[in-house]
C-alpha positions as a printed Julia matrix, in Angstrom:
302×3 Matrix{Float64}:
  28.12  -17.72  -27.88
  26.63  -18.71  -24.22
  27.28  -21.86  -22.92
  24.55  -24.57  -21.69
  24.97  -22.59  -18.43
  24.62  -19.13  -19.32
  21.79  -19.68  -21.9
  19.73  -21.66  -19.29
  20.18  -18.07  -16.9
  19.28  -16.23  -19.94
  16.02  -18.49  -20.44
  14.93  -18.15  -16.49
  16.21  -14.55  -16.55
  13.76  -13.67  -19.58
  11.13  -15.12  -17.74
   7.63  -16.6   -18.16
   5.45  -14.47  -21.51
   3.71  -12.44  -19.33
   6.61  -11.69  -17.6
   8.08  -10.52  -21.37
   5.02   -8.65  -22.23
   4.91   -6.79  -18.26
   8.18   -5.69  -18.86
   7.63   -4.6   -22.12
   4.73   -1.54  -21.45
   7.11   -0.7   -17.87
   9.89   -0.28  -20.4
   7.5     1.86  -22.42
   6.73    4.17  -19.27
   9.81    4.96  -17.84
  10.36    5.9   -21.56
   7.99    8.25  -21.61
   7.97    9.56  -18.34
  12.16    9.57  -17.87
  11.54    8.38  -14.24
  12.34    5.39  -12.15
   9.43    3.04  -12.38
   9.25    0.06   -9.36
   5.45   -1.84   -9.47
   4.37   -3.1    -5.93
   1.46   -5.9    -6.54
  -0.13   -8.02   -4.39
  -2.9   -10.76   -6.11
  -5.33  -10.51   -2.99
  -7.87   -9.89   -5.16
  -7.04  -12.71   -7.71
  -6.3   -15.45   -5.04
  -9.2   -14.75   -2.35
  -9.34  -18.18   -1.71
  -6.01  -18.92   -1.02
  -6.24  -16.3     1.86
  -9.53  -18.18    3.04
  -7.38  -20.98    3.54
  -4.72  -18.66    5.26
  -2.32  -18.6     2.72
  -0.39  -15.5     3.44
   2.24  -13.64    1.24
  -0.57  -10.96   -0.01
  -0.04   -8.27    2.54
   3.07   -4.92    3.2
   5.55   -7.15    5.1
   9.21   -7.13    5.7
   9.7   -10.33    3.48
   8.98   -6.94    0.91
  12.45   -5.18    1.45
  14.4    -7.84   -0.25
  12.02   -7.53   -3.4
  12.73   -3.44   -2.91
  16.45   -3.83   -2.03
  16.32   -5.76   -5.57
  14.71   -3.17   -7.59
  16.52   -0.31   -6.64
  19.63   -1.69   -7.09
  21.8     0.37   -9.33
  19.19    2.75   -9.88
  20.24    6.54  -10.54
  18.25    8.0    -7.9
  18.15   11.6    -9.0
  15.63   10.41  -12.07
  13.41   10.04   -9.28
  10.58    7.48   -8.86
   7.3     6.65   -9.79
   5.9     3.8    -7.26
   2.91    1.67   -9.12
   0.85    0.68   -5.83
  -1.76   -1.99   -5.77
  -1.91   -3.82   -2.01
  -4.92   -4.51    0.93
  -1.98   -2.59    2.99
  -0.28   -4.56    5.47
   1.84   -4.25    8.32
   2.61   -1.05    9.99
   6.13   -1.58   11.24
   7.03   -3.39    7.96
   5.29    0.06    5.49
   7.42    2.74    7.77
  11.21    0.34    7.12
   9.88    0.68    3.67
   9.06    4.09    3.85
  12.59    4.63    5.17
  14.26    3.0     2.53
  12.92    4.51   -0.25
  11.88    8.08    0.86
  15.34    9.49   -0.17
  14.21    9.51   -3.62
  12.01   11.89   -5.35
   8.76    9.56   -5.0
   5.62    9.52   -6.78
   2.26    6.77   -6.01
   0.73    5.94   -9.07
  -2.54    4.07   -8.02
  -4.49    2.69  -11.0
  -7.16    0.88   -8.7
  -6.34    0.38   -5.0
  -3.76    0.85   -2.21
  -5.75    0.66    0.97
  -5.06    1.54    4.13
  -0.63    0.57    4.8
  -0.98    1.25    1.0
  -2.3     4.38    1.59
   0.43    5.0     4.29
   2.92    4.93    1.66
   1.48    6.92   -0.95
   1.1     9.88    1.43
   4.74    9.59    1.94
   5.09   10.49   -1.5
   5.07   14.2    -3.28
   2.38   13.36   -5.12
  -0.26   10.71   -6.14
  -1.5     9.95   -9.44
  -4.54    8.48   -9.51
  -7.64    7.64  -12.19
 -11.36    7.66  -11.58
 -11.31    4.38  -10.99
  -9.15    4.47   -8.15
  -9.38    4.08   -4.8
  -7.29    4.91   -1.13
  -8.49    3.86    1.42
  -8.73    4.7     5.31
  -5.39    4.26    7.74
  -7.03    3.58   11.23
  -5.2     0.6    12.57
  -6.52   -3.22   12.83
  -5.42   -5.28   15.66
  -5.75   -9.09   14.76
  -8.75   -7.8    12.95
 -10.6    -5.53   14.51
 -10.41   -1.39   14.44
  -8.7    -0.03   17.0
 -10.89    3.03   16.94
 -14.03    0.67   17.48
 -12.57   -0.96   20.39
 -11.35    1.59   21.92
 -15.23    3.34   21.15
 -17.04    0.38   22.45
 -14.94   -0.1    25.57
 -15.63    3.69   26.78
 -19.13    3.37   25.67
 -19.39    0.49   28.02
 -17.88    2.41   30.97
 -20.34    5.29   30.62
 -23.17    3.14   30.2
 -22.18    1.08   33.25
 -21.42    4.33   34.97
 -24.97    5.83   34.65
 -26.74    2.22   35.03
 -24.93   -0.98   36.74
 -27.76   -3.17   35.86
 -26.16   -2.82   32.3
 -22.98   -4.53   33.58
 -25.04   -7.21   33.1
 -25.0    -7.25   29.52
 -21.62   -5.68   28.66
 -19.85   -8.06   30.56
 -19.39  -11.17   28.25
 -18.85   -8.54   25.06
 -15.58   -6.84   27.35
 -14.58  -10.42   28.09
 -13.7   -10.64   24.83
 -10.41   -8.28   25.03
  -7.67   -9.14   26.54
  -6.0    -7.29   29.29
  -3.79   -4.96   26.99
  -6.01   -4.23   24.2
  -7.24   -1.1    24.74
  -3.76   -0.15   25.46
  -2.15   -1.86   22.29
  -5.0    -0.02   20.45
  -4.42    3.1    21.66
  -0.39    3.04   21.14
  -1.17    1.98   17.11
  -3.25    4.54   16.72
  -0.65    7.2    18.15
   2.1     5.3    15.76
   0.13    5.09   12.31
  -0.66    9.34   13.35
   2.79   10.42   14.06
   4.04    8.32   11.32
   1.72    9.8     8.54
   1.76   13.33    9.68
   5.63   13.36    9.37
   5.45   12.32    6.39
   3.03   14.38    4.83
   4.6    17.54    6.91
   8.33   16.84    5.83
   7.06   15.32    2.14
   3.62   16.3     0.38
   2.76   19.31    2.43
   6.51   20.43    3.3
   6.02   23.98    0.59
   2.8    24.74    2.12
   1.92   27.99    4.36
   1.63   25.64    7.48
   2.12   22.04    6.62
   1.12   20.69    9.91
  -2.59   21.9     9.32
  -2.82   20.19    5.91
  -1.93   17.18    7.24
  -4.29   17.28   10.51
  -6.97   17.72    7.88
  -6.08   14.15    6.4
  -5.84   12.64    9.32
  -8.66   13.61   10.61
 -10.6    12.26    7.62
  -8.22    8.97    6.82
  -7.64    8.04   10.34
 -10.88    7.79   12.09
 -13.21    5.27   11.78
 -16.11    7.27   13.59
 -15.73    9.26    9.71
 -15.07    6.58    7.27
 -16.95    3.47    9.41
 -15.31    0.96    7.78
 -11.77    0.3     7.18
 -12.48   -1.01    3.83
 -14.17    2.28    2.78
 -12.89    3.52   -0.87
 -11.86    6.73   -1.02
 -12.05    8.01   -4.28
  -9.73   10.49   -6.01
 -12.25   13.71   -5.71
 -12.74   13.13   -2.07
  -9.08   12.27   -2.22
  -8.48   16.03   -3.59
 -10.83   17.88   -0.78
  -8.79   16.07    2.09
  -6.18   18.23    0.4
  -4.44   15.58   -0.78
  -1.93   16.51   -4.01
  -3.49   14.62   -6.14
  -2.91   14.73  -10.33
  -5.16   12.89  -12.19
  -4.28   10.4   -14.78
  -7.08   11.73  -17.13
  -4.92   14.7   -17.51
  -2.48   13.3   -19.38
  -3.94   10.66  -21.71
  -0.57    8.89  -22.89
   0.22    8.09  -19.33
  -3.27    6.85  -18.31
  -3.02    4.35  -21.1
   0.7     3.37  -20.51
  -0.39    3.13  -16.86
  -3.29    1.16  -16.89
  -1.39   -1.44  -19.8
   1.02   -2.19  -16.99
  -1.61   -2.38  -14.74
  -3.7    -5.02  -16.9
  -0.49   -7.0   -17.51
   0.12   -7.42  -13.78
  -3.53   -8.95  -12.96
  -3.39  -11.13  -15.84
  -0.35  -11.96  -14.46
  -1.48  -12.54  -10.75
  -4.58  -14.32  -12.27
  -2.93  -17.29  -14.41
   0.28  -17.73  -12.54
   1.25  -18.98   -9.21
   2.74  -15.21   -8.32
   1.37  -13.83   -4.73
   3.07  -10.62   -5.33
   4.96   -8.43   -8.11
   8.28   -6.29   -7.22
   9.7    -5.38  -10.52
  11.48   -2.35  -12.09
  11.37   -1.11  -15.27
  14.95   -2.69  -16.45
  12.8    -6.2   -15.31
  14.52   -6.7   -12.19
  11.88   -8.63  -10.47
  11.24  -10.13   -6.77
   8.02  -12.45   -7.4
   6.93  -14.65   -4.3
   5.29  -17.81   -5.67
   3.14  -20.6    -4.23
   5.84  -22.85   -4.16
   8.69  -20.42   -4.49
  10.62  -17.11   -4.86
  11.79  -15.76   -8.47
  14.6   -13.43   -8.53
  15.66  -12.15  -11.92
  15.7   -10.02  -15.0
């Protein structure tokens, strides 16, 4: 019988009772799928107004590979994995570490509602993404403390050929260029080359690798995902039939009724989670190995 020690590890370790009835339903689909399952959830949506009072914790960063690191441990790789995204995205050095880490493993992106823009990053480093009709990419131009890097870069040479042509209008574009500093346009430009190169080799060596000329299939996406003169806004939802005419290989969740359903139960059980507990963010595998970031702290467990 445990001790006072060991049963008080067995009471943290079983966890909160939505954390018994979350791990219950991701039992139920790696059961019925025979694949790896690891959940990735952030509560932006549930905790808006933490953010608005700059609370952090919500976004891809690399606090992230120590939840990861703890989920795949002791996993049997070759069962491959399915990779339950739900994020705002993040940061861009912090999604292609992940990418790294994980993209030895036969990956699927499940998406039951969103994985915008770093999100979206990841799940075209996967073979395939599963998605419903009621979910949503997004695009991947890059943000620089906010703003589009495509936009500034558009407004700055709109400025020069309007100045060009007319230097009365100098004038007026003077106190909006002001507003960069000296190596924006050059920090914009070098993201934009970075989140390219990094999606395109992943869709060329990953997603696209079987097809006639891989490197075509993924211009096409990144032509469409990556520029804000197409999308206009980086918060622009991309559903899963314009997902499928980017080219994108896409299976949809409708297909397969049992797994829709298994899917979207996990899926309610983390936000119901997010929503009336203090958890930021969700890293769990289906044996309930779990990395949650808290308010006030970090649980590690199963």
């Amino acid at each position: 019988m445990p001790n006072w020690k060991e049963l008080l590890e067995e009471v943290k370790a079983a966890g909160s009772t939505h954390d018994v009835v979350r791990r219950k339903y991701l039992q139920q689909l790696y059961e019925a799928t025979g694949r790896n399952v690891i959940l990735y959830y952030s509560g932006w949506l549930q905790k808006g107004d933490l953010q608005r009072q700059g609370i952090g914790g919500f976004s891809i960063s690399d606090a992230d590979k120590n939840g990861f690191m703890t989920a795949i441990h002791g996993m049997d790789r070759t069962k491959g994995l399915d990779l339950i995204l739900h994020t705002p995205g993040g940061d861009a050095a912090a999604t292609e570490s992940l990418v790294g880490y994980l993209r030895d493993t036969n990956i699927r992106a499940i998406v039951p509602q969103i994985a915008m823009s770093a999100g979206t990053m990841i799940a075209c480093a996967c073979r395939e993404i599963l998605m419903g009709k009621h979910s949503s990419l997004g695009p991947i131009d890059p943000q620089i403390g906010g703003l589009a890097a495509h936009g500034v870069i558009e407004e700055f040479t709109n400025a020069q050929k309007e100045v060009a042509s007319n230097h009365a209008l100098g004038i007026l574009w003077q106190p909006i260029i002001a507003k960069y500093s000296p190596t924006l346009i050059g920090e914009c430009q070098k993201a934009i080359k970075w989140a390219e190169t990094m999606v395109t080799e992943w869709l060329v060596t990953g997603m696209f690798k079987d097809e006639a000329n891989p490197a075509e299939a993924a211009e096409r996406v990144l032509n469409e995902l990556g520029s804000h003169a197409l999308t206009f806004s980086h918060a622009r939802h991309i559903s899963i039939d314009k997902a499928q005419t980017l080219g994108l290989k896409i299976t949809a969740l409708e297909s397969d009724q049992k797994l829709q359903e298994l899917v979207l139960t996990v899926h309610h059980a983390c936000v119901q989670t997010l929503t009336e507990t203090p958890a930021l963010k969700i890293i769990e595998n289906h044996m309930g190995v779990a990395f949650i970031p808290s308010l006030h702290t970090v649980t590690v467990g199963r």
